[in-house]
N, CA, C and O atoms as a GROMACS GRO file, in nm:
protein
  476
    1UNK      N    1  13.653  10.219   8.731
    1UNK     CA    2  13.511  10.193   8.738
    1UNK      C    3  13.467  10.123   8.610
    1UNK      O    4  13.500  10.154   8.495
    2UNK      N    5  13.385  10.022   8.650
    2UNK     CA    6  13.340   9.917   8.525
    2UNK      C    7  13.202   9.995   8.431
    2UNK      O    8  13.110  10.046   8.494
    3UNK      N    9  13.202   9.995   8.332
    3UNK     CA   10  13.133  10.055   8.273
    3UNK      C   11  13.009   9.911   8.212
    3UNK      O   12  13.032   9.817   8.136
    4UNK      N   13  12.880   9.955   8.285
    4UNK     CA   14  12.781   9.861   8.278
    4UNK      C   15  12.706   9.873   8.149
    4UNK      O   16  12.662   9.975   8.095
    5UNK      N   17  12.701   9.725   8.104
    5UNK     CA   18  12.599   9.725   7.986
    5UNK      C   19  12.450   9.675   7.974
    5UNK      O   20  12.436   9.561   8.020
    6UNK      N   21  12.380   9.709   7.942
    6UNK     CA   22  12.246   9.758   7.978
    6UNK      C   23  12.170   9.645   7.899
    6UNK      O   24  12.216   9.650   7.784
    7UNK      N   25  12.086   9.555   7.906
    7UNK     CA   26  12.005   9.468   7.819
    7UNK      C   27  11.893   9.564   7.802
    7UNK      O   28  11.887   9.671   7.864
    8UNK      N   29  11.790   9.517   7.704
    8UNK     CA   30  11.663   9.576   7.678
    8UNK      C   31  11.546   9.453   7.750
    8UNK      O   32  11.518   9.360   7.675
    9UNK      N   33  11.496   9.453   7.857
    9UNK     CA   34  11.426   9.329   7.904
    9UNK      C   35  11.248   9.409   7.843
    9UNK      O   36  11.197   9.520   7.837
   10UNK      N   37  11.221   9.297   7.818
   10UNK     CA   38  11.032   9.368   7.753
   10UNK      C   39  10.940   9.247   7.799
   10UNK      O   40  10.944   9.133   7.754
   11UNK      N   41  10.828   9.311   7.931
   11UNK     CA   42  10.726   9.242   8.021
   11UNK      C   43  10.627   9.317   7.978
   11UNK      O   44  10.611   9.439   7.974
   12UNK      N   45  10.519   9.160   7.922
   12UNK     CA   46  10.386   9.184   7.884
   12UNK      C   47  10.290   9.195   7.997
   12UNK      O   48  10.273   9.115   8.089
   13UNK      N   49  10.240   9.291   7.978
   13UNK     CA   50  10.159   9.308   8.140
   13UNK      C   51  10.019   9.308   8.141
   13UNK      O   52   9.943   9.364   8.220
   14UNK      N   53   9.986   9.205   8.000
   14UNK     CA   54   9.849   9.116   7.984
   14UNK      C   55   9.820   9.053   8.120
   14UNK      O   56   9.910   8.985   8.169
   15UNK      N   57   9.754   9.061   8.159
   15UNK     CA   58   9.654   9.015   8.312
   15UNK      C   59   9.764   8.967   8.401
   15UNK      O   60   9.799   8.853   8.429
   16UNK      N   61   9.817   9.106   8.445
   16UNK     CA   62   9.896   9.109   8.553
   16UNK      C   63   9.859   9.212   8.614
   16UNK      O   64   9.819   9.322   8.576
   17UNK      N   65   9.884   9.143   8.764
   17UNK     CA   66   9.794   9.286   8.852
   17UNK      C   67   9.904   9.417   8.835
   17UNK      O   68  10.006   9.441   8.771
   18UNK      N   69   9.832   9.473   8.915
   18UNK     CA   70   9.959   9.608   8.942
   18UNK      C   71  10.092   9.604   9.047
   18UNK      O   72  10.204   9.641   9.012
   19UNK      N   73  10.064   9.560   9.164
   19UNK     CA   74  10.179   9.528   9.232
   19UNK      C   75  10.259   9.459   9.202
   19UNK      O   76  10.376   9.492   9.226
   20UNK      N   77  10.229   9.325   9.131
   20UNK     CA   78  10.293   9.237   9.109
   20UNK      C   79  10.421   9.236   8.955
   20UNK      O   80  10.520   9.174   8.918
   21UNK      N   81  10.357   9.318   8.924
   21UNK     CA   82  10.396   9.365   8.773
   21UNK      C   83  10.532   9.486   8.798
   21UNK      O   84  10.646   9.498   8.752
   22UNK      N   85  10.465   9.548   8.875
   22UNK     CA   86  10.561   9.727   8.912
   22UNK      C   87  10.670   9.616   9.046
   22UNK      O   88  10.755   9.682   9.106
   23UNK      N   89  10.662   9.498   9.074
   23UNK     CA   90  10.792   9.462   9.175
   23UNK      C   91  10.845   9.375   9.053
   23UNK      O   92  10.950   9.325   9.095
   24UNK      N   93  10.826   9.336   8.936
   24UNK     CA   94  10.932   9.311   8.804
   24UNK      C   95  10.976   9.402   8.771
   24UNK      O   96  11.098   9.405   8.789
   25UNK      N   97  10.934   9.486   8.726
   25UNK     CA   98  10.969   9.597   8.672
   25UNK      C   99  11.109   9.642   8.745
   25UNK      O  100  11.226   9.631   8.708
   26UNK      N  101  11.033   9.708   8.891
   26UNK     CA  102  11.159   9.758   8.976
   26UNK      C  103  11.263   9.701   9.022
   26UNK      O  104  11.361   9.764   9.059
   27UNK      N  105  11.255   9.570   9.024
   27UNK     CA  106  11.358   9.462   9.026
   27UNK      C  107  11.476   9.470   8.871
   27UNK      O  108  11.598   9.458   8.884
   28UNK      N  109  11.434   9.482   8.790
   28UNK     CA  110  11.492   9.459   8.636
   28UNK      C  111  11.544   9.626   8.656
   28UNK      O  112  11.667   9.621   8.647
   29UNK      N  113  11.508   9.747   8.675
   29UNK     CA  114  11.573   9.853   8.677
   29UNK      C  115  11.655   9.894   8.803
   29UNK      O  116  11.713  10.003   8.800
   30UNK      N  117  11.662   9.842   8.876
   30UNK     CA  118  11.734   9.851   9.023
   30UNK      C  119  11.895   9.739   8.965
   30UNK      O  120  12.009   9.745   9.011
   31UNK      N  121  11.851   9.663   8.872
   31UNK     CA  122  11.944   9.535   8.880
   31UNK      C  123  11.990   9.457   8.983
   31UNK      O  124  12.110   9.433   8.998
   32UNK      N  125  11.910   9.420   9.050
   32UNK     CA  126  11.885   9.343   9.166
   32UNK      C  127  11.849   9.187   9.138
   32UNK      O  128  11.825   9.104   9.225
   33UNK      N  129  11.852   9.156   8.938
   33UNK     CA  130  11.904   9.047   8.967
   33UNK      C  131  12.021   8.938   8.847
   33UNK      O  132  12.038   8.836   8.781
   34UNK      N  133  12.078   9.088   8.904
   34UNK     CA  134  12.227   9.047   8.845
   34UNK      C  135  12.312   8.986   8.981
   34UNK      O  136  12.276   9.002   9.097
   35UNK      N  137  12.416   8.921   8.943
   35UNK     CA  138  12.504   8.849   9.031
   35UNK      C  139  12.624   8.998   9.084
   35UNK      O  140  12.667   9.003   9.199
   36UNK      N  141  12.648   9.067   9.014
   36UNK     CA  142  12.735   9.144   9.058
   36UNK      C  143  12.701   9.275   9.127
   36UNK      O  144  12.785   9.357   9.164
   37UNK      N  145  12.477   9.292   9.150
   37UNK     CA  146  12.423   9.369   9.274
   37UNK      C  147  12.498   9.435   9.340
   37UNK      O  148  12.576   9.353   9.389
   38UNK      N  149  12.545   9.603   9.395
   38UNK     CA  150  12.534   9.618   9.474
   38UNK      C  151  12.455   9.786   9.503
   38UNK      O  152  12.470   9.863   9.408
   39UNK      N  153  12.393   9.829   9.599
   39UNK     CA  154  12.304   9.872   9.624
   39UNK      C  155  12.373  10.011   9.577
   39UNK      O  156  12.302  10.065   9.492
   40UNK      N  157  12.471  10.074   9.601
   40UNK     CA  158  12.522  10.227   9.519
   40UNK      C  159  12.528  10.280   9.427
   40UNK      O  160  12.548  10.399   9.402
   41UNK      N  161  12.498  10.135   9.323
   41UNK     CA  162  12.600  10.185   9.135
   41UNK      C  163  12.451  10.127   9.122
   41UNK      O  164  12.380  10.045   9.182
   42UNK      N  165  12.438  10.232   8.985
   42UNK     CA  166  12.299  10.228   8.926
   42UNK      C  167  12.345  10.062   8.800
   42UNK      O  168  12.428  10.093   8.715
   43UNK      N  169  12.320   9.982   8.796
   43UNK     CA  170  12.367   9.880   8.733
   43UNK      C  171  12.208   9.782   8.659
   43UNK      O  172  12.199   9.660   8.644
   44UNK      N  173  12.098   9.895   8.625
   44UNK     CA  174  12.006   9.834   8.586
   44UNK      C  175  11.959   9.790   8.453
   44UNK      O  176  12.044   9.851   8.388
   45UNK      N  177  11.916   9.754   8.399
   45UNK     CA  178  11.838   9.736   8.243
   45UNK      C  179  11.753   9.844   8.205
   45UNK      O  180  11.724   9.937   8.280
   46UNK      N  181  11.723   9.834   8.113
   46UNK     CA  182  11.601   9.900   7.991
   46UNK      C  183  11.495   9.866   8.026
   46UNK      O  184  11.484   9.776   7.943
   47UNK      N  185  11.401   9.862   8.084
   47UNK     CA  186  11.273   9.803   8.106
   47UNK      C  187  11.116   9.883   7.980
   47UNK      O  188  11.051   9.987   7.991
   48UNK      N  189  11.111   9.762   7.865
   48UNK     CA  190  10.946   9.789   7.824
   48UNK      C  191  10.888   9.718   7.853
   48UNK      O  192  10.896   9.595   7.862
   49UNK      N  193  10.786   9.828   7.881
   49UNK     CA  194  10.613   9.726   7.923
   49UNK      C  195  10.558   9.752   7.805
   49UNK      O  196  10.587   9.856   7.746
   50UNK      N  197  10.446   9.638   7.741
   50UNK     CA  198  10.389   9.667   7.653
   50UNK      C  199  10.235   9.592   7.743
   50UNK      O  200  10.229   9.546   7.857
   51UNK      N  201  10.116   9.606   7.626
   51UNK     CA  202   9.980   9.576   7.671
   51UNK      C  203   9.976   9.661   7.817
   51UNK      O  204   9.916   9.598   7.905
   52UNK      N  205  10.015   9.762   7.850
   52UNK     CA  206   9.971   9.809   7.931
   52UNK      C  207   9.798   9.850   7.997
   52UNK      O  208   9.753   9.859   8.111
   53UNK      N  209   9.749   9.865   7.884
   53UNK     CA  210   9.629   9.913   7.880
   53UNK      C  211   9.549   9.745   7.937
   53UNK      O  212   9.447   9.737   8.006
   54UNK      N  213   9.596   9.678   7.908
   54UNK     CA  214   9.512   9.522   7.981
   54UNK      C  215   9.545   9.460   8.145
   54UNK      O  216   9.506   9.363   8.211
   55UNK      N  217   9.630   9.564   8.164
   55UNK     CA  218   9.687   9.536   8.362
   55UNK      C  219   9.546   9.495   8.388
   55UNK      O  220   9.450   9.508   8.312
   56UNK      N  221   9.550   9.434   8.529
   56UNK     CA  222   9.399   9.397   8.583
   56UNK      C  223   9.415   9.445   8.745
   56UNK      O  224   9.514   9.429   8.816
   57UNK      N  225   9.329   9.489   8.769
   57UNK     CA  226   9.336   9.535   8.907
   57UNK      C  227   9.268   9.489   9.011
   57UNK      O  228   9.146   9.499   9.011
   58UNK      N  229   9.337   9.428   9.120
   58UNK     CA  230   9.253   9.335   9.168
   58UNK      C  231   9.179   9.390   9.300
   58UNK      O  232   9.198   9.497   9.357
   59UNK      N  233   9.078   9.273   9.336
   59UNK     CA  234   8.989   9.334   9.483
   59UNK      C  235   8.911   9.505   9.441
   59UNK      O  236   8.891   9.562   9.333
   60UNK      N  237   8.889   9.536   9.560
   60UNK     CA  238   8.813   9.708   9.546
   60UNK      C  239   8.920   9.840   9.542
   60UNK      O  240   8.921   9.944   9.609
   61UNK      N  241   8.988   9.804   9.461
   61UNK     CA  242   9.144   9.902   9.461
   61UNK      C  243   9.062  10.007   9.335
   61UNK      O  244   9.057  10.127   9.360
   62UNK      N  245   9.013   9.966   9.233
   62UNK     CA  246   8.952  10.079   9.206
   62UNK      C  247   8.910  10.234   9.253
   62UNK      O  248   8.957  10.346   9.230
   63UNK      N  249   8.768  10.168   9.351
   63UNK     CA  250   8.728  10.290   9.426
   63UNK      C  251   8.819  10.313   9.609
   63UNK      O  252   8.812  10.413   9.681
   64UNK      N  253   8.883  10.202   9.632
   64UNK     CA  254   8.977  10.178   9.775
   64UNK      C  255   9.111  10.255   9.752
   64UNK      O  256   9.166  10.312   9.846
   65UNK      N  257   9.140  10.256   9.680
   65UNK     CA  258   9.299  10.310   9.682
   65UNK      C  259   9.294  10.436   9.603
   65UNK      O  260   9.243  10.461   9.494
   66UNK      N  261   9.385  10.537   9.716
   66UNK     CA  262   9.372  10.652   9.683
   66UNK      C  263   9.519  10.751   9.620
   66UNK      O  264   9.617  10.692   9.575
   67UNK      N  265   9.516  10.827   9.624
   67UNK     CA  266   9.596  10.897   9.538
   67UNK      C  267   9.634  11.013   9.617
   67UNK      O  268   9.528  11.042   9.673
   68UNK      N  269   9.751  11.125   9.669
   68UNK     CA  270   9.732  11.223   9.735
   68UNK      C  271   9.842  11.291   9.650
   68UNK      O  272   9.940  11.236   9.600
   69UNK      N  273   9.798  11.453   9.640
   69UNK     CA  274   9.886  11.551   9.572
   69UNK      C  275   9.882  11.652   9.688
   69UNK      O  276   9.769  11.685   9.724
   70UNK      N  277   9.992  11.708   9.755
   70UNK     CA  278   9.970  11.828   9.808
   70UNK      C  279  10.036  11.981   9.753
   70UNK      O  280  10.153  12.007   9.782
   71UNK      N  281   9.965  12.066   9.685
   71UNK     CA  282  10.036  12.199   9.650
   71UNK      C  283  10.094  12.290   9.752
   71UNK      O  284  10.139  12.403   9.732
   72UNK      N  285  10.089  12.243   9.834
   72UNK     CA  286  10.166  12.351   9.908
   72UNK      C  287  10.096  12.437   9.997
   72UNK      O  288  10.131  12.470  10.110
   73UNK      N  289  10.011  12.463   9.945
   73UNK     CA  290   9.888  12.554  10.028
   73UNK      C  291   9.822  12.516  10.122
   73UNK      O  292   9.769  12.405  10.111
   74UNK      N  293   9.802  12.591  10.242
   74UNK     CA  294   9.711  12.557  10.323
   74UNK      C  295   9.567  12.451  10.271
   74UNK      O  296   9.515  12.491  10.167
   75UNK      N  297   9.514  12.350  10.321
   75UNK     CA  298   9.397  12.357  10.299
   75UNK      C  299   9.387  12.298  10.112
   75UNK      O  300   9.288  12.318  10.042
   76UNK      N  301   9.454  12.259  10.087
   76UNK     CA  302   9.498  12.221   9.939
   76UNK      C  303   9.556  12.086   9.882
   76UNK      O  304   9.604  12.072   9.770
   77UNK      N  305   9.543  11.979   9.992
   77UNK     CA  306   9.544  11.818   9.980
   77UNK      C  307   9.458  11.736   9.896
   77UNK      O  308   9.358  11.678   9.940
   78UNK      N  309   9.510  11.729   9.734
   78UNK     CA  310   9.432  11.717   9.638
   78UNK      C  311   9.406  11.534   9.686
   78UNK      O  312   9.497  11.502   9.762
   79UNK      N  313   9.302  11.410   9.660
   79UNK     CA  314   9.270  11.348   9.642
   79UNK      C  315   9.215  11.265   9.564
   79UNK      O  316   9.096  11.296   9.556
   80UNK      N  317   9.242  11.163   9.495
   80UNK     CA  318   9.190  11.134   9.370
   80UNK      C  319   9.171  10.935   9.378
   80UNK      O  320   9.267  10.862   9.406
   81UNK      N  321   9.080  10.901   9.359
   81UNK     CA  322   9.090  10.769   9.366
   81UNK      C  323   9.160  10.695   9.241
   81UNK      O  324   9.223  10.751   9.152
   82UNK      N  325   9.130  10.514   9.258
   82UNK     CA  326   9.277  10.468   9.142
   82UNK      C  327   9.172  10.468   9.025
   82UNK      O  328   9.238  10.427   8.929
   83UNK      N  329   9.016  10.499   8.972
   83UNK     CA  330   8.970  10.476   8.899
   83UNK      C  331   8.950  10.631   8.877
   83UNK      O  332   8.950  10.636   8.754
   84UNK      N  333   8.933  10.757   8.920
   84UNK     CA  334   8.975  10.898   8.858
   84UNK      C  335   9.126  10.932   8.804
   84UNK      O  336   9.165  10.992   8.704
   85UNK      N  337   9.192  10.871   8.909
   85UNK     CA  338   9.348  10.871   8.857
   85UNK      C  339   9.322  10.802   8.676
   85UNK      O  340   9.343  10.883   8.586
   86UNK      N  341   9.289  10.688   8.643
   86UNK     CA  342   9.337  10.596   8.515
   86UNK      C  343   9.216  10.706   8.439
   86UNK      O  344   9.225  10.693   8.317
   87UNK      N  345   9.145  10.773   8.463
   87UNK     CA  346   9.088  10.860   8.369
   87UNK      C  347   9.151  10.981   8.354
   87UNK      O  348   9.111  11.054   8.263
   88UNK      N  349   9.248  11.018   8.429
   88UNK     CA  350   9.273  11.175   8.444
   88UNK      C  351   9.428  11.150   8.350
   88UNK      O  352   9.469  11.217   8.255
   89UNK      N  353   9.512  10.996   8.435
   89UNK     CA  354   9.647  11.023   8.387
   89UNK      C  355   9.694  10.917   8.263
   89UNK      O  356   9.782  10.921   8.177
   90UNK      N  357   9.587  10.819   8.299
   90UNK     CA  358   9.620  10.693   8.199
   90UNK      C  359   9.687  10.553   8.335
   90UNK      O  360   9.731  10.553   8.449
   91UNK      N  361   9.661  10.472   8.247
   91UNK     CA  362   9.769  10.331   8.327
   91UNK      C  363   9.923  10.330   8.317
   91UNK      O  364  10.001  10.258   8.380
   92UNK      N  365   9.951  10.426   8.226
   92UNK     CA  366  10.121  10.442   8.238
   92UNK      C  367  10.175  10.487   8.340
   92UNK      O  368  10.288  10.454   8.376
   93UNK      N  369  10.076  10.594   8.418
   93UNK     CA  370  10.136  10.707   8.457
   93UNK      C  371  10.075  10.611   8.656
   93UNK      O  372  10.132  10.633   8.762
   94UNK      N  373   9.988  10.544   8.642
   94UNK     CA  374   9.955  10.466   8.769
   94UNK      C  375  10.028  10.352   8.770
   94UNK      O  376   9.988  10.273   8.855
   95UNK      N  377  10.154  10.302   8.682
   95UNK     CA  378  10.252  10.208   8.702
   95UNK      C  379  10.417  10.225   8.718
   95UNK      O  380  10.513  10.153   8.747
   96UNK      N  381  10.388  10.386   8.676
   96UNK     CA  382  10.505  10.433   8.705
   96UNK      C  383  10.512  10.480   8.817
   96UNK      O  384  10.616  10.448   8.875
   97UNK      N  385  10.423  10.564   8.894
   97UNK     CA  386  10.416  10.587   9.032
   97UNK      C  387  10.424  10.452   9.161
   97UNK      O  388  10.464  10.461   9.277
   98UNK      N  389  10.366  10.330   9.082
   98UNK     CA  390  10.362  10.217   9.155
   98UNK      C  391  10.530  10.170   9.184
   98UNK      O  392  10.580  10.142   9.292
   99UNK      N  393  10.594  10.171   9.054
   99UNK     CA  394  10.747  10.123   9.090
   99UNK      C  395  10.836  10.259   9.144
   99UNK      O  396  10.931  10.250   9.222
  100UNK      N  397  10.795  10.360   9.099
  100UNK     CA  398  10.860  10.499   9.217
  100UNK      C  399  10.885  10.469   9.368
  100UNK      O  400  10.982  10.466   9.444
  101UNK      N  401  10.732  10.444   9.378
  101UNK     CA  402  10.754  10.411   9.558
  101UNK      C  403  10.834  10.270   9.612
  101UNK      O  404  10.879  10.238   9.722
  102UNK      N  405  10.827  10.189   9.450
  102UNK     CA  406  10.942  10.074   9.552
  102UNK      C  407  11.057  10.110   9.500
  102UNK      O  408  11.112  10.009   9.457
  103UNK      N  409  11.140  10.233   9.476
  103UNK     CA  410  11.306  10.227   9.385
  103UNK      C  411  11.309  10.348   9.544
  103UNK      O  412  11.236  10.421   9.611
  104UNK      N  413  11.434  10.302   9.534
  104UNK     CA  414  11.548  10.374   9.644
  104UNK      C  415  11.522  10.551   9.645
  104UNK      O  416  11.545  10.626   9.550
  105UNK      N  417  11.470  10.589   9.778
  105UNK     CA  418  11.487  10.744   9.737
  105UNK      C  419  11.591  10.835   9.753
  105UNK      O  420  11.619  10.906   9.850
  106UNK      N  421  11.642  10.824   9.647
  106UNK     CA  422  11.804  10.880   9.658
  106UNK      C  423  11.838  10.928   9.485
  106UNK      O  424  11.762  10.896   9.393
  107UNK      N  425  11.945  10.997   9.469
  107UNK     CA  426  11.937  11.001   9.326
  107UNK      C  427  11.972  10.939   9.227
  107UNK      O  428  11.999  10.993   9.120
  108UNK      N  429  11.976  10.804   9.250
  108UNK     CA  430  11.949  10.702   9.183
  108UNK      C  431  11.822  10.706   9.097
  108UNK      O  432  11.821  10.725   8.976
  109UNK      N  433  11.723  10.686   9.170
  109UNK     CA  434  11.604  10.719   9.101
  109UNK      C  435  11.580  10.742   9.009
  109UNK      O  436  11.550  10.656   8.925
  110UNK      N  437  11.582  10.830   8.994
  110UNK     CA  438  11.590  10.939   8.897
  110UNK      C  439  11.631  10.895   8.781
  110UNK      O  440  11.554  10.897   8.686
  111UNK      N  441  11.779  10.843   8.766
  111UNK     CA  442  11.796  10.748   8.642
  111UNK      C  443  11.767  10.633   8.650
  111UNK      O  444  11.815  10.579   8.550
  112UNK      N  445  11.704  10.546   8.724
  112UNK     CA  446  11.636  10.430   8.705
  112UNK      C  447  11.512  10.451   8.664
  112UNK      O  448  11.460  10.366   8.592
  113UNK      N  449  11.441  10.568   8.702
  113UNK     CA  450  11.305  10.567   8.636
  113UNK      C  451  11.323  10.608   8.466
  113UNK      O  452  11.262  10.567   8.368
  114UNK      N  453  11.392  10.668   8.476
  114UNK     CA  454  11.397  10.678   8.309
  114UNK      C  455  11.434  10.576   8.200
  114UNK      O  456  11.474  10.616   8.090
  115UNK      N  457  11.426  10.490   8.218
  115UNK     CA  458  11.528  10.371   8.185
  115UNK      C  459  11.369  10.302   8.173
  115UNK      O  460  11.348  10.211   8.094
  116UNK      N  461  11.261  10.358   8.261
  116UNK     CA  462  11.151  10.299   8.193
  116UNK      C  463  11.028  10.342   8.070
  116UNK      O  464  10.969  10.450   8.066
  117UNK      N  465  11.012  10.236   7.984
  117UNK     CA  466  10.946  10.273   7.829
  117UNK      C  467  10.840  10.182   7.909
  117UNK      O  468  10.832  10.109   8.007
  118UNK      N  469  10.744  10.248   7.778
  118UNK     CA  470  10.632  10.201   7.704
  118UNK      C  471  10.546  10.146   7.597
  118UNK      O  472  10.438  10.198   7.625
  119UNK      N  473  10.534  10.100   7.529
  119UNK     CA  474  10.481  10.052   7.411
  119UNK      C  475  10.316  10.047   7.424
  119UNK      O  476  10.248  10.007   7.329
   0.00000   0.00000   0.00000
């Protein structure tokens, strides 16, 4: 087994929306665009984002796009919109959930998300 070496790739995410930004991201930690791709072996990069705090969010995704937590409990389907979310968790934590839902759910994951920084 080939033992993969890892670049440090760093995307400024000065007036970049959110989708568009979190499918670089997940692309560069998936390594999906390396030539030697293949979908089993975790074979991704280092991914920093910096200027996070200047993402731009486009259309009515603010108060439109929502957020769901469920605890477990009956009757206990927490809700939170994307403009209570960036007050409650920050923009780190609403760009990391954004590239979660596009990385493989398998346990891969898991070490591809860590592989993502911040500045």
């Amino acid at each position: 087994m080939e033992k993969t070496t890892r670049q440090i790739i760093t995307i400024d995410a000065d007036n970049k929306s959110l989708g568009r930004l979190a499918v670089e991201v997940a692309i560069a930690l998936r390594g999906k665009n390396k030539p030697n791709f293949v979908p089993y072996m975790d074979m991704g990069d280092v991914v920093v984002v910096k200027n996070i705090d200047k993402m731009k969010f486009t259309g009515n995704k603010l108060e439109g796009k929502n957020y769901f937590k469920f605890t477990g409990y009956l009757g206990n389907l927490k809700k939170a919109t994307l403009k209570e979310f960036l007050i409650k968790k920050g923009p780190k934590e609403v760009l990391r959930k954004a590239v979660m839902g596009m990385l493989t759910k398998n346990t891969l994951r898991d070490r591809q998300i860590k592989r993502l920084r911040f500045e």
